[in-house]
C-alpha positions as CSV (number, residue, x, y, z in Angstrom):
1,X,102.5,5.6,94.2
2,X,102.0,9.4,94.8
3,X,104.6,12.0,93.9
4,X,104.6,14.5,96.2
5,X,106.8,17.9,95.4
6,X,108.9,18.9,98.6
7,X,108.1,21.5,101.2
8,X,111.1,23.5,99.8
9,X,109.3,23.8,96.2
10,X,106.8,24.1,97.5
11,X,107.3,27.6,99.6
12,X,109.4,28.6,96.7
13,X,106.2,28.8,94.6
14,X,104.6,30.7,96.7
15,X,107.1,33.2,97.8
16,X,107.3,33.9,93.9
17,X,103.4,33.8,93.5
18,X,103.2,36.6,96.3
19,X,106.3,38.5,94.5
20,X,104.7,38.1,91.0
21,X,101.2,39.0,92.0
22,X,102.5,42.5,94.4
23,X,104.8,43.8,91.4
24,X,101.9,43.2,88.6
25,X,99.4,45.3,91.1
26,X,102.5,47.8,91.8
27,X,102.3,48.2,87.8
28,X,98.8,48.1,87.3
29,X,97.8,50.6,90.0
30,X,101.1,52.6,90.2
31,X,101.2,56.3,89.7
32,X,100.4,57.4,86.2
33,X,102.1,60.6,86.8
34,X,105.3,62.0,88.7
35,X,104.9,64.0,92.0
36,X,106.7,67.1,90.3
37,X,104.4,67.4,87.1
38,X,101.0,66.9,88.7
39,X,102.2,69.6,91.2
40,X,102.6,71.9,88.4
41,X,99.7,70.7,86.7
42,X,97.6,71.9,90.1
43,X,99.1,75.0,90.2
44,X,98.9,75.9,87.0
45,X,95.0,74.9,87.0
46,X,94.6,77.9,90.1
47,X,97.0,80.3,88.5
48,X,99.9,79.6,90.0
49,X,103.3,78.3,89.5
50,X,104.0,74.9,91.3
51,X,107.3,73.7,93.0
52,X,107.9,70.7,94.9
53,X,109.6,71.5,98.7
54,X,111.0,68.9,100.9
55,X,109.1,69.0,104.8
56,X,113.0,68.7,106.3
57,X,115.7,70.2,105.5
58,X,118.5,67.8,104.6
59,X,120.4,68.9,107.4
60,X,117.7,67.7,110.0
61,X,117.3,63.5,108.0
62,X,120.7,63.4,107.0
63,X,119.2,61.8,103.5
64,X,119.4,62.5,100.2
65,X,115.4,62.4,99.5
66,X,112.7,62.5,101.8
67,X,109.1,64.0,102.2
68,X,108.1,66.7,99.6
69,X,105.2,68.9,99.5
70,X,103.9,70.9,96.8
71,X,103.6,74.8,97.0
72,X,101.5,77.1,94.7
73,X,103.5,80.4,94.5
């Protein structure tokens, strides 16, 4: 007599396989540094001083964070 495991289970496992496996690559290959300090860190390597500008004002997305650039003053 076979024992199967049901189609349920089945998806369940590998919806959490998929999961498991994204968030271990997220970790793995995941910026080592912040946006803000490797800004700096360029700026500084040209003699400069580095801060971090948003591309919209907050006015224009109506969000609290969006795009950013980095600017050597």
């Amino acid at each position: 007599m076979k024992h199967r495991l049901p189609r349920g289970l089945i998806v369940a496992l590998g919806f959490l396989a998929i999961v498991g496996v994204s968030i271990l690559i997220a970790v793995v290959f995941g910026p080592s540094q912040p946006f803000a300090e490797r800004c700096s860190k360029y700026c500084q390597s040209i003699g400069k001083q580095g801060e971090v500008v948003a591309v919209y004002p907050r006015t224009m997305t109506g969000a609290r964070d969006g795009p950013v650039n980095c600017e050597c003053r």
